[in-house]
C-alpha positions in Angstrom: 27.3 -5.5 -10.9 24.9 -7.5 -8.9 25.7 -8.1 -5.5 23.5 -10.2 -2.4 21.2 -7.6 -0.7 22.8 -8.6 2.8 26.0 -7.1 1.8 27.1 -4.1 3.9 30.3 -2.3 4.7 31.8 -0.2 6.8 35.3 1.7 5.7 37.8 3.3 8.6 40.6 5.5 7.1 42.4 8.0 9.0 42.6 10.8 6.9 46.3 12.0 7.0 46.7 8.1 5.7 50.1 8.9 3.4 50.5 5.3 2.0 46.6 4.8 1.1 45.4 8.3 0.4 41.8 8.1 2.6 40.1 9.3 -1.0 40.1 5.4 -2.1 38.0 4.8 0.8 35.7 7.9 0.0 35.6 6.1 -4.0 34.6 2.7 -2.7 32.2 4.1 -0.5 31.1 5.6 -3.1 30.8 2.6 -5.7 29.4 0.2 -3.0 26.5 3.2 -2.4 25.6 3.3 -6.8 25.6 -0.6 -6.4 23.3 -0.5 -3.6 25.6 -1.4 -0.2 24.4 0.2 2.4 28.2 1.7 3.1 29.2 3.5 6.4 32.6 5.7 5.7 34.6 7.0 9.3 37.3 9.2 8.5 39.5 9.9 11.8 41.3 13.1 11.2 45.3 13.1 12.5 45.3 9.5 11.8 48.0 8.2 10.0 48.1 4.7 8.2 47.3 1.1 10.4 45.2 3.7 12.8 48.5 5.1 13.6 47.8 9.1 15.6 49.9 12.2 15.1 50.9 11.6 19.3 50.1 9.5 22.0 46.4 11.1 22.9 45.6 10.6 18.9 46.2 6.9 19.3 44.6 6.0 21.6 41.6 8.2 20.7 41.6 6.7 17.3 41.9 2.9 18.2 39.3 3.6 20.6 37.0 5.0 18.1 37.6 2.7 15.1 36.9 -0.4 17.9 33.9 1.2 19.3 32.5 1.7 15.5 33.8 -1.7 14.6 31.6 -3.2 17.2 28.4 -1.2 16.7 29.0 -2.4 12.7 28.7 -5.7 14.0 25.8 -5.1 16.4 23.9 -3.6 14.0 24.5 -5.8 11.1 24.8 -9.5 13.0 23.4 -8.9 16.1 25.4 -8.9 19.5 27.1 -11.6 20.0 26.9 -11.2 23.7 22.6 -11.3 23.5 22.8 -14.7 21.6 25.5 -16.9 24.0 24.6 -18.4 26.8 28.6 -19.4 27.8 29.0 -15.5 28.4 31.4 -14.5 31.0 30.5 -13.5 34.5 32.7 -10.0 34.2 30.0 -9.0 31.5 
């Protein structure tokens, strides 16, 4: 398979994930990687499907962390949005 070179991907599973088992992440990681995507996987241990924690603390400690990941991604791969606007606002 032949894909552009300015494909990347990043892949967020929680890992105790009982309605998609977090393994088909590790597999399409693992694909994208042979094809030559660069491929970032986070697995979030106690972290049940739709970023759903075990308890309270787990939630908020694993939307925190797939948002915080989700936005370097995007830094890193399209540049900060926040560097390139010049209608920013003030509270930045």
């Amino acid at each position: 398979m032949s894909l552009p070179r300015s494909i990347t991907a990043l892949l967020i599973h929680g890992a105790a994930d009982e309605v998609v088992p977090y393994q088909q992440s590790v597999g399409t990681a693992a694909r994208l990687k042979e094809a030559g995507v660069p491929a970032t996987l986070i697995l979030i241990e106690g972290v049940r499907h739709s970023f759903i924690g075990l308890d309270v603390r787990a939630n908020t400690r694993c939307v925190a962390r797939a948002l915080n990941a989700t936005f370097d991604f995007l830094d890193a791969t399209i540049g900060s949005l926040w560097d390139q606007s010049p209608q920013l606002p003030p509270w930045r």
